[in-house]
C-alpha positions as a printed Julia matrix, in Angstrom:
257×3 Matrix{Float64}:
 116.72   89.07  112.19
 114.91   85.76  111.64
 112.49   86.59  113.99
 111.72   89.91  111.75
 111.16   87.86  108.72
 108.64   85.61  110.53
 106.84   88.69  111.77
 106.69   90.29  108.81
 105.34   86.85  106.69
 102.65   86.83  109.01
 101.62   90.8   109.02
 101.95   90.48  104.95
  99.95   87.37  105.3
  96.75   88.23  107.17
  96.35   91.14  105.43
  96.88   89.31  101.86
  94.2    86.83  103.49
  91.33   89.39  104.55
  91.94   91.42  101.49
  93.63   89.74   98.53
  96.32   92.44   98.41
  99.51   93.15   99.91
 102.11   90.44   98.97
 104.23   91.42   96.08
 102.96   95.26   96.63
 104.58   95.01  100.19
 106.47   92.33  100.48
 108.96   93.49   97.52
 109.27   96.77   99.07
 109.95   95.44  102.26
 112.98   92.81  101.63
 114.82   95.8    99.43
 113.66   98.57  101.55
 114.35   96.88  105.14
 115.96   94.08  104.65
 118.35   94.89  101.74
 117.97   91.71   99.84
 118.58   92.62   96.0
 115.98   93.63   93.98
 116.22   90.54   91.76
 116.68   88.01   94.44
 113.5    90.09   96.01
 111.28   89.63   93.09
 112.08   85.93   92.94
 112.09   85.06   96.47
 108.68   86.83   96.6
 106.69   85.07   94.05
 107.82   81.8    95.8
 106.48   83.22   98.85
 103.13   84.06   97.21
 102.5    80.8    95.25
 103.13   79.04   98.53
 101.04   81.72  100.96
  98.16   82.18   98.2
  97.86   78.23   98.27
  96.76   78.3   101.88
  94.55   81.39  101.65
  93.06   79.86   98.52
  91.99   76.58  100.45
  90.45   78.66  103.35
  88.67   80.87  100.86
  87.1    77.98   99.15
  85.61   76.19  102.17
  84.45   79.64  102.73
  82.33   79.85   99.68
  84.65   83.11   98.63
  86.68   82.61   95.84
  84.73   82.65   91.93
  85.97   80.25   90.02
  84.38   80.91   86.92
  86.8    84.42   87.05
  89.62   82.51   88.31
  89.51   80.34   84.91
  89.32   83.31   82.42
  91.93   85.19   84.65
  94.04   82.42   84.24
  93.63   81.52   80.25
  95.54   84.87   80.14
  97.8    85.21   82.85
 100.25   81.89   82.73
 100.69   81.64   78.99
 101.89   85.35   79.4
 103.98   84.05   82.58
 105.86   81.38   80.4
 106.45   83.95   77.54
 107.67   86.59   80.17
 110.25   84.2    81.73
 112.02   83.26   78.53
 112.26   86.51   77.06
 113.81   87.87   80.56
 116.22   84.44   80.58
 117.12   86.2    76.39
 117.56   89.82   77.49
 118.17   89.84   80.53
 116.57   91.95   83.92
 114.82   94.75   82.8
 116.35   98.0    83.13
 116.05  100.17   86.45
 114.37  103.05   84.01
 111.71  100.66   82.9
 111.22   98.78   86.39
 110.02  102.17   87.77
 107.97  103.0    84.56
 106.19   99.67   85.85
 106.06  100.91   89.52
 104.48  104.2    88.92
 102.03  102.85   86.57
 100.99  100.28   88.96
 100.62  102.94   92.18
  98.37  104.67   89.29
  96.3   101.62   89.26
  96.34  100.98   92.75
  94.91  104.23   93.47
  91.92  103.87   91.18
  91.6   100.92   93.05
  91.44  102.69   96.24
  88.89  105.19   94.74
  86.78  102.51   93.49
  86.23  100.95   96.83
  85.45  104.01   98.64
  82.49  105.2    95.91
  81.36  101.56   95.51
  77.99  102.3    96.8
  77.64  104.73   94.22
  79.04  102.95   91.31
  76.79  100.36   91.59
  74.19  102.65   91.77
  75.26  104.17   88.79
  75.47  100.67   86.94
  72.18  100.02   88.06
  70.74  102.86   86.49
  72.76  102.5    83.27
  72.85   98.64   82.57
  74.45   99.77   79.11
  77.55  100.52   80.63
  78.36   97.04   82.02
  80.38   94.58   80.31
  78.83   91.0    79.62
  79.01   87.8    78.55
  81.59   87.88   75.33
  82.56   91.4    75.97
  83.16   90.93   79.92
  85.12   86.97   79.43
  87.44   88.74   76.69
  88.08   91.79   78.78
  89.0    89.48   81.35
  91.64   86.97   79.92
  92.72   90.4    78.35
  93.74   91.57   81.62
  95.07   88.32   82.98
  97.56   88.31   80.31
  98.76   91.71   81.47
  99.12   90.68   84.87
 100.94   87.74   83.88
 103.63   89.97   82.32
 103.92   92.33   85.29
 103.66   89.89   87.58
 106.81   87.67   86.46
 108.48   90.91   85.4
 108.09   93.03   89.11
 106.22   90.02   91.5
 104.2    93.07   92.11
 100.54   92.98   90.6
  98.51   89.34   91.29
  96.63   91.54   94.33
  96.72   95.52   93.46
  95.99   95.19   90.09
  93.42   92.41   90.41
  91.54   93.84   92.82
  91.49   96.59   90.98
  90.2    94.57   87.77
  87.58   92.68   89.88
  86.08   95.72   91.18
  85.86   97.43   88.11
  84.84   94.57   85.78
  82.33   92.59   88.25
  81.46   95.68   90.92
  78.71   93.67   92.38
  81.08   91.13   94.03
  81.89   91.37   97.99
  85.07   91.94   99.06
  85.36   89.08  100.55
  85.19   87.17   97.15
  87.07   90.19   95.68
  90.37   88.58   97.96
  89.06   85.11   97.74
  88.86   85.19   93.7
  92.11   87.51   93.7
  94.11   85.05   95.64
  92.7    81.76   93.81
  93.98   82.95   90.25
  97.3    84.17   91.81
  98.54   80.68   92.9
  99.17   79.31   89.64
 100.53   82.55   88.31
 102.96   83.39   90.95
 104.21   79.6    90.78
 105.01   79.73   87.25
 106.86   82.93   87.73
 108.48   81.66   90.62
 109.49   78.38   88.72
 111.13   80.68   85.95
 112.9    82.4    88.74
 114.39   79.64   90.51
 115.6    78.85   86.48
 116.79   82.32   86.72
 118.39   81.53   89.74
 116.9    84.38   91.93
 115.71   82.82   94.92
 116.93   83.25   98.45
 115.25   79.76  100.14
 116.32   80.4   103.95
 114.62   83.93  103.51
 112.23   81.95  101.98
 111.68   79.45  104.56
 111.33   82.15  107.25
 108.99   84.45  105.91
 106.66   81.16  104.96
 106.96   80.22  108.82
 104.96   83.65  109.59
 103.11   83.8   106.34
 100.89   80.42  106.59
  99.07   80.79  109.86
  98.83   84.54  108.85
  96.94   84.14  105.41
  94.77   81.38  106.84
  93.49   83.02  109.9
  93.34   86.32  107.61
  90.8    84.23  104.76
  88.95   82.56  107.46
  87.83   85.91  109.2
  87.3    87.96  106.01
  83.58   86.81  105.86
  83.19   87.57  108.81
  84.59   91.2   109.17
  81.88   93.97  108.41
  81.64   94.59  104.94
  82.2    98.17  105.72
  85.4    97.75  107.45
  87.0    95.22  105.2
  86.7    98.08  102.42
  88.25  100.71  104.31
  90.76   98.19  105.56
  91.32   97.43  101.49
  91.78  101.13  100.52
  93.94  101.58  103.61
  96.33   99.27  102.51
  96.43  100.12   99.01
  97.4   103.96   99.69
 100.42  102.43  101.7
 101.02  100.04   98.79
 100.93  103.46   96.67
 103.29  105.14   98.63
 105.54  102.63   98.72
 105.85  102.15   95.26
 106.34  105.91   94.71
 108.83  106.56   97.37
């Protein structure tokens, strides 16, 4: 069994390292589906994970030139203040109900999808942007539409785990369409460290946390993520998008099933 865990930390984390996606969506999934770990204990355990695998993926991605820190900042003015308020209202009423939790899960397999047909039309969306400049959002506009949607990851992130990659990859590509997807991961993973560590932080408060499962899954997880960052510059452009839209349909389906 501990063998499995390390295998699957490292499968979540070179594909969370070439694509920015794939922790929380898959990991979560995997330790209730699988492993049957409790969905609570899941949820924390996971965005300990993440803060700790992101870290690594984030450093590779940075010597790599990937990762846009000017979107990591604005991501971030909205996602941890939404983190802290998130924790303390789940430590005053509680886990959120099972009805609600898969409200969440089908509206983020909704998102993911869009995300998945975003990637595959790319080509022609930024055509289309090209030709109608109008339709963009900048400066003002694009910075408040950005913390906007950091704050809303920040509450489904500490509320699910699941979120810091599907739906910011999904944000990235829509709101700045002209990055690469390697900076699409490296920017995604940057502004998901702090996040996930706050949310992990208000778990372990929470007390939701298994740390040998923990330990095990980082084991795989590190060497994973890095080698996955280091080579996503590398990969065809091409193939790293298909790869991308791959993995999000199976995130989809997961969620759904």
């Amino acid at each position: 069994m501990l063998i499995t865990y390390i295998v699957s930390g490292f499968a979540v984390g070179l594909l969370v390292g070439m694509t920015g996606v794939g922790g929380g969506s898959l990991m979560t999934p995997l330790l209730t589906i699988l492993f049957g770990v409790p969905p609570s204990v899941a949820v924390g355990t996971d965005l300990a994970f993440a803060a700790i695998t992101k870290s690594a993926g984030t450093f590779t991605h940075r010597l790599r030139g990937t990762v846009r820190w000017d979107i990591v900042k604005l991501l971030c003015i909205g996602a941890l203040p939404a983190a802290v308020m998130t924790t303390f209202a789940l430590k005053y009423f509680g886990t959120v109900d099972q009805s609600i939790g898969q409200i969440i899960r089908y509206s983020i397999a909704g998102s993911v999808m869009l995300t998945v047909v975003a990637l595959m039309f790319k080509g022609k969306m930024l055509a289309w942007l090209n030709a109608h400049p109008e339709r963009q959002l900048h400066g003002r506009t694009l910075d408040t539409a950005t913390i906007v949607s950091g704050f809303v990851l920040g509450v489904l992130v500490t509320v699910s785990s699941i979120g810091a990659g599907a739906i910011g990859a999904t944000l990235l590509v829509m709101l700045y369409p002209r990055l690469s997807s390697a900076e699409v991961a490296g920017t995604d993973i940057a502004y998901a460290v702090p996040l996930t560590a706050i949310a992990a932080f208000g778990h372990w408060w929470l007390g939701s946390i298994n740390w040998t499962l923990l330990a095990m899954l980082l084991i795989g997880s590190v060497p994973g993520i890095t080698l996955g960052s280091w080579i996503a510059k590398s990969v065809p452009e091409r193939f790293l998008r298909i790869l991308l839209a791959v993995t999000l349909t199976g995130v989809a389906a997961k969620l759904i099933s």
